[in-house]
ChimeraX commands (.cxc) that place a marker at each C-alpha (Angstrom):
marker #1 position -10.59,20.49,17.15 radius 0.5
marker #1 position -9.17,23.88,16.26 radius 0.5
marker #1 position -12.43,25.80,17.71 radius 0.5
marker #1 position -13.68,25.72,21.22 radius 0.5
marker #1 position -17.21,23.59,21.87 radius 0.5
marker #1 position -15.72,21.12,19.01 radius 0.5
marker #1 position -14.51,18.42,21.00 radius 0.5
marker #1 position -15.38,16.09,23.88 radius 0.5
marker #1 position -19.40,14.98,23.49 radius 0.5
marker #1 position -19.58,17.54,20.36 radius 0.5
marker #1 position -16.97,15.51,18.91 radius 0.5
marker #1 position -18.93,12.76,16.99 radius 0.5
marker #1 position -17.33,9.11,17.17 radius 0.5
marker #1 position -17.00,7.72,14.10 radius 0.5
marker #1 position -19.40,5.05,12.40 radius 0.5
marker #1 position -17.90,1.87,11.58 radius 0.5
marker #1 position -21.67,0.32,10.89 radius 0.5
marker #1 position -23.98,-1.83,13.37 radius 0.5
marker #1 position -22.58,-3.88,15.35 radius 0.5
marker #1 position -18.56,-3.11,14.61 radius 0.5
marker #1 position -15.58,-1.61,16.42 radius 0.5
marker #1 position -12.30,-0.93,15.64 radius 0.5
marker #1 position -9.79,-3.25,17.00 radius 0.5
marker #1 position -6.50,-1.52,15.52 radius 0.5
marker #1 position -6.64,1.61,13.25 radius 0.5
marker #1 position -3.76,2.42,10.79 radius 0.5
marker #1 position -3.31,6.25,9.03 radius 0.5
marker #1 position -1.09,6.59,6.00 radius 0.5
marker #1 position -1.12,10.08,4.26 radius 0.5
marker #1 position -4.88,11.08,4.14 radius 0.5
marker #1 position -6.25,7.71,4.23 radius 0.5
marker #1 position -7.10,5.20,7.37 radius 0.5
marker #1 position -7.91,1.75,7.56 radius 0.5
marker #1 position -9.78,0.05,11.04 radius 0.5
marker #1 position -8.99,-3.83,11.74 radius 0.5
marker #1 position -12.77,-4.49,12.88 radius 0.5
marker #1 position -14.14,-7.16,15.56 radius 0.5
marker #1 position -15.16,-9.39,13.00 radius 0.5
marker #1 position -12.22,-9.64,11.50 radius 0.5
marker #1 position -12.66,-7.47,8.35 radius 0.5
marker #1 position -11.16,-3.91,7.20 radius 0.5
marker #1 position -13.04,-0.79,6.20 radius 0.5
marker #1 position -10.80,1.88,5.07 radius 0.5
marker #1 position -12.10,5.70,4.29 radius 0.5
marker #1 position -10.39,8.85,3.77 radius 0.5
marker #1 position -8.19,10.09,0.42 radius 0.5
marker #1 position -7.86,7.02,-2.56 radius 0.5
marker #1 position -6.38,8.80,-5.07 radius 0.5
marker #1 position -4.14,6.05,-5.59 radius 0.5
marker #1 position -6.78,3.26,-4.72 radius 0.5
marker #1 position -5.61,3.01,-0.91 radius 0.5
marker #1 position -8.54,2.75,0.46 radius 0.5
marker #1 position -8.60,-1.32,-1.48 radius 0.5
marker #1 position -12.27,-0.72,-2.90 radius 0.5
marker #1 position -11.88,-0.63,-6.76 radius 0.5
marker #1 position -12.17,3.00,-7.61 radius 0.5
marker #1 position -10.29,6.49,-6.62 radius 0.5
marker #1 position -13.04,7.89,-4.86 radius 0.5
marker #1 position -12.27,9.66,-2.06 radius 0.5
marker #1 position -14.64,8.15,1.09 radius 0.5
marker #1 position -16.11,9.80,4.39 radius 0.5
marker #1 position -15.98,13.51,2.62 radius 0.5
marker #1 position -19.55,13.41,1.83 radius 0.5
marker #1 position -22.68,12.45,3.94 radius 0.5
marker #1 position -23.70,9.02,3.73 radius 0.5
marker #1 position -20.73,7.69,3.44 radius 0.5
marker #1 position -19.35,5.79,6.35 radius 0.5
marker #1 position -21.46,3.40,8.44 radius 0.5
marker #1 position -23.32,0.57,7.12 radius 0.5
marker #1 position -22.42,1.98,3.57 radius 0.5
marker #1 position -19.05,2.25,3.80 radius 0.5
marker #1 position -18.16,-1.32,2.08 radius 0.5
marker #1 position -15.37,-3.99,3.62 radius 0.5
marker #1 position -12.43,-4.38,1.68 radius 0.5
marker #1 position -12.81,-7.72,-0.56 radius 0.5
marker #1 position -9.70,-9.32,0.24 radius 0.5
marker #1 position -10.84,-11.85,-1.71 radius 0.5
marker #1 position -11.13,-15.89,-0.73 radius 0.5
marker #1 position -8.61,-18.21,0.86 radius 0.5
marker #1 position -8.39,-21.71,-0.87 radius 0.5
marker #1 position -11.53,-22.90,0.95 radius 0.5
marker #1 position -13.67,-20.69,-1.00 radius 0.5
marker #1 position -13.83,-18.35,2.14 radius 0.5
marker #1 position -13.42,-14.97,2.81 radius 0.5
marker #1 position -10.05,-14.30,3.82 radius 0.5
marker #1 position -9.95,-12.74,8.02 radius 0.5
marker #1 position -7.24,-10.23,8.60 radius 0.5
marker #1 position -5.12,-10.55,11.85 radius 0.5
marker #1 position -3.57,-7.11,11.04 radius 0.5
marker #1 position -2.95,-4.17,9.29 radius 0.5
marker #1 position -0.09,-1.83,8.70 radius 0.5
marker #1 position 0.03,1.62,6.53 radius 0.5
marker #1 position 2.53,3.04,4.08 radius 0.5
marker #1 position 2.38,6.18,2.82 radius 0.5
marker #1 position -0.12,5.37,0.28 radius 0.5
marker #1 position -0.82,2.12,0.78 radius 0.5
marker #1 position -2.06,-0.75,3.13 radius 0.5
marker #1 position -0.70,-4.19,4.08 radius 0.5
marker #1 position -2.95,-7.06,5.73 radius 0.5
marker #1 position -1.67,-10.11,7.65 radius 0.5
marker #1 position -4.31,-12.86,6.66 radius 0.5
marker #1 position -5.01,-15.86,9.26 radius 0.5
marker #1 position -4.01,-17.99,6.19 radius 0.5
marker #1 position -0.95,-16.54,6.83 radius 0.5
marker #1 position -1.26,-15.10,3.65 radius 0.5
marker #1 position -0.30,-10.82,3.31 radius 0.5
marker #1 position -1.95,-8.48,0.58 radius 0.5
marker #1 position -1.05,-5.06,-0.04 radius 0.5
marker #1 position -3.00,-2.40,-1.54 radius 0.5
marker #1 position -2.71,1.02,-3.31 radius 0.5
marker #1 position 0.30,2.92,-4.27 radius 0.5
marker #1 position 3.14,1.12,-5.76 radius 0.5
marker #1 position 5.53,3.29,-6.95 radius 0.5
marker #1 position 8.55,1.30,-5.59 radius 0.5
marker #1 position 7.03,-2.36,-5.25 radius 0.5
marker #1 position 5.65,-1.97,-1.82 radius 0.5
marker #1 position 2.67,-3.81,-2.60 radius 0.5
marker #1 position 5.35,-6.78,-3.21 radius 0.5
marker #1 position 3.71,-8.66,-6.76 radius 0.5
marker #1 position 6.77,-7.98,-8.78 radius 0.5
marker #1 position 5.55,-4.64,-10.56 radius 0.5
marker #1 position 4.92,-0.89,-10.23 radius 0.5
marker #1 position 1.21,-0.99,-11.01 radius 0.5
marker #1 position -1.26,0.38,-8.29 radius 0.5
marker #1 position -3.70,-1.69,-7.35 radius 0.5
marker #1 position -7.37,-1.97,-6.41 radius 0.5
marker #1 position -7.11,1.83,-7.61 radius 0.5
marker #1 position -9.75,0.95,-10.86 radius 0.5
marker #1 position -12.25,-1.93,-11.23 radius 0.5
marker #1 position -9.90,-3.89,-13.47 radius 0.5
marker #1 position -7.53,-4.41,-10.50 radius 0.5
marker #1 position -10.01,-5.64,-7.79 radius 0.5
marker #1 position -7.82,-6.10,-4.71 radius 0.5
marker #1 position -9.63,-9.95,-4.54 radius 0.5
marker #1 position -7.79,-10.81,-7.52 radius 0.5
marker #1 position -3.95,-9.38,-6.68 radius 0.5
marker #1 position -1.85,-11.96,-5.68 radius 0.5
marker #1 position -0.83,-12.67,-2.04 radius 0.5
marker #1 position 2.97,-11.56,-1.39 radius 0.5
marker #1 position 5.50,-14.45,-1.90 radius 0.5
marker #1 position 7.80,-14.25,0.72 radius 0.5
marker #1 position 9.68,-17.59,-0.14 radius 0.5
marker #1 position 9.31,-21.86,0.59 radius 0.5
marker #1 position 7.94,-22.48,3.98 radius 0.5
marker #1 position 8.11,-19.07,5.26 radius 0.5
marker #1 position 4.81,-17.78,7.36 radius 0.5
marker #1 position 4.66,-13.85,8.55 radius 0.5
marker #1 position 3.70,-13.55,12.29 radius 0.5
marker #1 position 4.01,-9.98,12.12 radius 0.5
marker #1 position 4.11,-6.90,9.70 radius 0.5
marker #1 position 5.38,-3.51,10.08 radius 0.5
marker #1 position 5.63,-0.26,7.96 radius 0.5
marker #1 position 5.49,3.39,8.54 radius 0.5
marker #1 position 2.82,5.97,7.72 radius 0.5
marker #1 position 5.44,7.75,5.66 radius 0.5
marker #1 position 7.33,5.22,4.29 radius 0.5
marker #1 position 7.64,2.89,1.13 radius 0.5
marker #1 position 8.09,-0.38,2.16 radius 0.5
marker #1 position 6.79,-3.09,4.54 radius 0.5
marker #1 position 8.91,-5.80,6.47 radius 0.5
marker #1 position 7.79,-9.45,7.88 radius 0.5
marker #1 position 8.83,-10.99,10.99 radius 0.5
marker #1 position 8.15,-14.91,10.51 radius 0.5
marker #1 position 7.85,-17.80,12.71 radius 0.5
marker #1 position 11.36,-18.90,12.86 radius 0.5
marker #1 position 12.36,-15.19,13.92 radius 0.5
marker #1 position 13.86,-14.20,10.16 radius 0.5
marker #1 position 12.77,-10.66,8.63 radius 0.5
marker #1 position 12.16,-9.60,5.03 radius 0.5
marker #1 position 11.66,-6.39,3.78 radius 0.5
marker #1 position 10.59,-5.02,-0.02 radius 0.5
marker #1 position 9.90,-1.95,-1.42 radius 0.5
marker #1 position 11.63,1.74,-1.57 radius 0.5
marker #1 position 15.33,0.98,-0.65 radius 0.5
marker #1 position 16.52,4.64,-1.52 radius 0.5
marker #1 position 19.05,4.73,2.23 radius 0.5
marker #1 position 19.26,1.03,2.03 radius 0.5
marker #1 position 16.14,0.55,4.34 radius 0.5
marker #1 position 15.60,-2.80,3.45 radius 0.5
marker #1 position 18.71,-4.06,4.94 radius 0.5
marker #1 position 20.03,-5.24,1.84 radius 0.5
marker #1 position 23.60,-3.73,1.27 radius 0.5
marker #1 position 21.97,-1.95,-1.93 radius 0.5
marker #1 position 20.08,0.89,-2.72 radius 0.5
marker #1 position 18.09,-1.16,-5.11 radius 0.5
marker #1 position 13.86,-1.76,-4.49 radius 0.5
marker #1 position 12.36,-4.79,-4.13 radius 0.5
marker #1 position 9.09,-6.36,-5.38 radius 0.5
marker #1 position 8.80,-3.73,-8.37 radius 0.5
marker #1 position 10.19,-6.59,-10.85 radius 0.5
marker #1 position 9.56,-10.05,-11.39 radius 0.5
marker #1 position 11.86,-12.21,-9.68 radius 0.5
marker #1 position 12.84,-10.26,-6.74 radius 0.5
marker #1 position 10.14,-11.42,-4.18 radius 0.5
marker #1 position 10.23,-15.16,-2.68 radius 0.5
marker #1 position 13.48,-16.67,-2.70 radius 0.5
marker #1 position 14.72,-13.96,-4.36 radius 0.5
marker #1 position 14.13,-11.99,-1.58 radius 0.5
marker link #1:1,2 radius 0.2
marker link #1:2,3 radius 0.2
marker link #1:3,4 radius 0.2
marker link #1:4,5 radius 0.2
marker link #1:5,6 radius 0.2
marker link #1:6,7 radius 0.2
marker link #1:7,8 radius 0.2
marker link #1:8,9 radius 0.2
marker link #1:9,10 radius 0.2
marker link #1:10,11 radius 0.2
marker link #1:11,12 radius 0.2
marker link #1:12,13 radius 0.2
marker link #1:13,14 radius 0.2
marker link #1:14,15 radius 0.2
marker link #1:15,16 radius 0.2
marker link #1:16,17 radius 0.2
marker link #1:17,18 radius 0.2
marker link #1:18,19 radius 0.2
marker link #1:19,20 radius 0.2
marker link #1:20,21 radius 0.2
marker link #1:21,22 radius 0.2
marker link #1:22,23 radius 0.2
marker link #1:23,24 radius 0.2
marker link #1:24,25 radius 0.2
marker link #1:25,26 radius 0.2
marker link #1:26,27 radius 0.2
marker link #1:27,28 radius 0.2
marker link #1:28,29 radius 0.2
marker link #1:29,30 radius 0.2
marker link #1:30,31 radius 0.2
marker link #1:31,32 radius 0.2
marker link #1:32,33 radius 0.2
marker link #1:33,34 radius 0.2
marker link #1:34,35 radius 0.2
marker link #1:35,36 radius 0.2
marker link #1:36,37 radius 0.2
marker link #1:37,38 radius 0.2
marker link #1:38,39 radius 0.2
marker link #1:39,40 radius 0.2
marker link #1:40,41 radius 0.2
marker link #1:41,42 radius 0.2
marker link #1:42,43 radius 0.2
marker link #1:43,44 radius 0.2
marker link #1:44,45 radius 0.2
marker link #1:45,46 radius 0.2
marker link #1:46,47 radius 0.2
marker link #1:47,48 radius 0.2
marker link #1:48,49 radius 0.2
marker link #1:49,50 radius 0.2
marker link #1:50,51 radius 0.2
marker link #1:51,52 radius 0.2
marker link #1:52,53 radius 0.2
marker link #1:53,54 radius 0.2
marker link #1:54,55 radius 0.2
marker link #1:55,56 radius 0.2
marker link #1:56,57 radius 0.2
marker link #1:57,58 radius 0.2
marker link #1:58,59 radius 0.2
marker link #1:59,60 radius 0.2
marker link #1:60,61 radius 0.2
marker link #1:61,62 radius 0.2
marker link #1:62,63 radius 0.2
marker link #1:63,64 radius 0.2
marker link #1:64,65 radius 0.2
marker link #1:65,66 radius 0.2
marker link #1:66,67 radius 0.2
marker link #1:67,68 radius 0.2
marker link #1:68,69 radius 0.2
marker link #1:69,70 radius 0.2
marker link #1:70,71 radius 0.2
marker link #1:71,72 radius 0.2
marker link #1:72,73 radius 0.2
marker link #1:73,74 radius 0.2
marker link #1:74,75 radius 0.2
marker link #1:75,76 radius 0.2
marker link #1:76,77 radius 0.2
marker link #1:77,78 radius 0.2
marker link #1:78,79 radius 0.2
marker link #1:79,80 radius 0.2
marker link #1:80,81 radius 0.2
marker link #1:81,82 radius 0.2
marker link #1:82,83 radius 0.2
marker link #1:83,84 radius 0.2
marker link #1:84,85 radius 0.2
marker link #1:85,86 radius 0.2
marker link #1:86,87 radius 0.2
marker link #1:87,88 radius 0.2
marker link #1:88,89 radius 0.2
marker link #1:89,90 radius 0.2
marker link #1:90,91 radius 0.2
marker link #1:91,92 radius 0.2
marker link #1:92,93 radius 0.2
marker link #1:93,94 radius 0.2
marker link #1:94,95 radius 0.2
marker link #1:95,96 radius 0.2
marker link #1:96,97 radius 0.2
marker link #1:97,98 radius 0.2
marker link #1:98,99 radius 0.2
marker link #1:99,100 radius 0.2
marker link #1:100,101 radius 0.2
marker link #1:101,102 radius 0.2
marker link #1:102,103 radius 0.2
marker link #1:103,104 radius 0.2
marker link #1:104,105 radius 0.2
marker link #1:105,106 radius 0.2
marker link #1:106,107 radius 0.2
marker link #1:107,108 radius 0.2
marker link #1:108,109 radius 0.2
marker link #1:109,110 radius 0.2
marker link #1:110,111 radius 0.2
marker link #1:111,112 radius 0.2
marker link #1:112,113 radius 0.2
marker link #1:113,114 radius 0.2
marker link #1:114,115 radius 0.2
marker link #1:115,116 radius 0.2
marker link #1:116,117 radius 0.2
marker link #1:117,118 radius 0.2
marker link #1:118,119 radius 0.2
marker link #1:119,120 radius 0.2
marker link #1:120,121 radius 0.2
marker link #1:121,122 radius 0.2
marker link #1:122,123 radius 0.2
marker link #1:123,124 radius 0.2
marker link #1:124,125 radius 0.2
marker link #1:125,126 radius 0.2
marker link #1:126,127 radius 0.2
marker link #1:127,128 radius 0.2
marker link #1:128,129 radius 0.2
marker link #1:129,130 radius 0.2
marker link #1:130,131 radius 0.2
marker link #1:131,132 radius 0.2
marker link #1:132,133 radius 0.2
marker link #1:133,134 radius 0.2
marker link #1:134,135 radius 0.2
marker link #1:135,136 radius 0.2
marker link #1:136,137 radius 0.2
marker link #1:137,138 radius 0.2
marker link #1:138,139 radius 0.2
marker link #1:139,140 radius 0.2
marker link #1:140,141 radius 0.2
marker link #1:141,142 radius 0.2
marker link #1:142,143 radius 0.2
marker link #1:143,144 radius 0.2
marker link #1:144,145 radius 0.2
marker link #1:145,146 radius 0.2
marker link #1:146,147 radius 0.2
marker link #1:147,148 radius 0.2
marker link #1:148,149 radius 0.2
marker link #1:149,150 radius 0.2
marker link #1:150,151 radius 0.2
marker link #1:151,152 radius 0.2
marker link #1:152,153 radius 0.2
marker link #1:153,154 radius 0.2
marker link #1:154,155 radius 0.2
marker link #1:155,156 radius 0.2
marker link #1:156,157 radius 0.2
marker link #1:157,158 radius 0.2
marker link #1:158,159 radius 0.2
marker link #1:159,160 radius 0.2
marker link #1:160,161 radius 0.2
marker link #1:161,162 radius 0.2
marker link #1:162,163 radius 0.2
marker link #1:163,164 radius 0.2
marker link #1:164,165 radius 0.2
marker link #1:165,166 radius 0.2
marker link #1:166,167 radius 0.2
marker link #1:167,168 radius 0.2
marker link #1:168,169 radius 0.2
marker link #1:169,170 radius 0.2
marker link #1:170,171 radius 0.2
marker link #1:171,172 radius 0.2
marker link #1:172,173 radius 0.2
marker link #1:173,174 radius 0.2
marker link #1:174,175 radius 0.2
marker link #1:175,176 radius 0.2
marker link #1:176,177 radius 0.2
marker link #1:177,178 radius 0.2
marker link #1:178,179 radius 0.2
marker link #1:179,180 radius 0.2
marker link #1:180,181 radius 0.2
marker link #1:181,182 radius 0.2
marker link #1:182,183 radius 0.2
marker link #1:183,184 radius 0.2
marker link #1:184,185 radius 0.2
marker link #1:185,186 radius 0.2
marker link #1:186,187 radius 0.2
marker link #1:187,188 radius 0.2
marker link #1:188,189 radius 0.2
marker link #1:189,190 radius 0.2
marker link #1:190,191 radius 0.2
marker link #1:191,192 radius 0.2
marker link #1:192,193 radius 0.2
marker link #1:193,194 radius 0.2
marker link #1:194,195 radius 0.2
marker link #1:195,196 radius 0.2
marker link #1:196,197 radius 0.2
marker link #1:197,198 radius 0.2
view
């Protein structure tokens, strides 16, 4: 883009692997994530901090090779069928990544400085192979409460649900009281603070 004869049919389009298109793509810093027609998320880009929900730091789509057919899916791991969880949707921190499950189910990924990832601690996740993102838990958002709808910011450190009887939580950085709490005080970075505690 910043030199002339780099764009429109010299720009390449990006490969998402045979077969797949993006249905909603998400950016948080350095790192993006696509929502794909079959229901599944490849993410590529910076993973310092494990964003990119594939086990390792290593950064993706710098190096030849990369993207396609080899970039992997992120494992969100299985619903209690024994099947692969589908994402409905995705939304981007800063330096992490939310998915809306049809179980109805949400799992965050990456950076959790302030809780954002909503499991009651400050430990990144899916950032090493001891921390597979298939085995961190789904966020508890309280008894009989199912998330329709997720949003976050690209440069922000915390996520909020909208669920089916029109309530809204929020959890994460609360540094200006973003989480519409009163407080200044983060939520999901301790045990006890998500589910009816929220």
């Amino acid at each position: 883009g910043p030199a002339p004869g780099q764009m429109g049919d010299n720009l390449p389009a990006i490969d998402l692997g045979t077969g797949l298109y993006a249905i909603k793509v998400v950016n948080g810093q350095g790192a993006m994530c696509a929502l794909l027609n079959n229901n599944k998320i490849k993410c590529w880009g910076q993973n310092s901090l494990g964003q990119l929900g594939l086990g390792d730091t290593n950064n993706r789509g710098d190096q030849p090779g990369e993207m396609g057919d080899n970039l992997p899916f992120v494992d969100l791991g299985d619903d209690t069928d024994g099947l692969p969880y589908e994402a409905l949707d995705i939304v981007a921190g800063q330096y992490s990544f939310c998915a809306l499950l049809r179980s109805g189910n949400v799992k965050c990924w990456g950076a959790n400085f302030f809780g954002q990832l909503g499991i009651g601690n400050t430990i990144n996740q899916a950032d090493d192979p001891a921390r597979p993102l298939s085995a961190i838990p789904s966020v508890d958002f309280g008894t009989g409460l199912t998330p329709v709808d997720l949003h976050s910011g690209s440069d922000a450190n915390h996520t909020c649900a909208i669920f089916e009887d029109g309530r809204m939580k929020c959890w994460g950085q609360n540094v200006f009281g973003q989480l519409g709490l009163g407080d200044t005080t983060d939520r999901g970075a301790s045990p006890g603070q998500m589910g009816d505690n929220l």
